[in-house]
N, C-alpha and C positions, 0 to 999 in steps of 0.2 A: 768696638773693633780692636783687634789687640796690635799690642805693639810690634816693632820689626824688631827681630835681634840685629846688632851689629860686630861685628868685630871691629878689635881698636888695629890702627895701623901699624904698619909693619915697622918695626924701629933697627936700629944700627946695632941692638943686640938679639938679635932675630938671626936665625941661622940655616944654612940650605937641609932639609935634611939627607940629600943624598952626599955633599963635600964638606958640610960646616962653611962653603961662604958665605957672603952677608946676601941672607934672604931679600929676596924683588919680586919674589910671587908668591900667593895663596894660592893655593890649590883646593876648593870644598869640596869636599866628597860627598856625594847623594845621600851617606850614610849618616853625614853631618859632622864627620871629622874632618881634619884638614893636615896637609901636605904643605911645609916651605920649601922653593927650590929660590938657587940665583939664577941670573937671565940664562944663563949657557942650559943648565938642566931642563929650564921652564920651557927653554924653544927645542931642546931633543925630545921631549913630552908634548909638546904641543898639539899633532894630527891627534894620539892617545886622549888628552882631553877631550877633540871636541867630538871623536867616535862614543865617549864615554857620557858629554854632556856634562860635563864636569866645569862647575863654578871657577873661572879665575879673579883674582884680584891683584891689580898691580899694584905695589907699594911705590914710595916715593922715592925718587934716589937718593940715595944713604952714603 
């Protein structure tokens, strides 16, 4: 059985990419990229997510 990838967590030099704040969300993309936003970005993107089905990950607060 093969193994899970994981992504490591999101740390205090992790950045939004739509403002440069300090990133609190992953975004995965069905493509298998990913998207940082800060919480303000992550919740105007939110409904989009989940129309999209799009993996979040919360990071820890920073």
């Amino acid at each position: 059985m093969p193994g899970t990838l994981t992504r490591p967590e999101l740390t205090a030099s992790d950045r939004c990419d739509r403002c440069g704040a300090a990133a609190q969300v992953r975004a995965i993309l069905p493509s298998g990229g990913e998207l940082l936003f800060c919480g303000h970005h992550a919740r105007a993107h939110e409904a989009k997510f989940k129309e999209l089905s799009i993996d979040v990950q919360a990071g820890e607060a920073v």
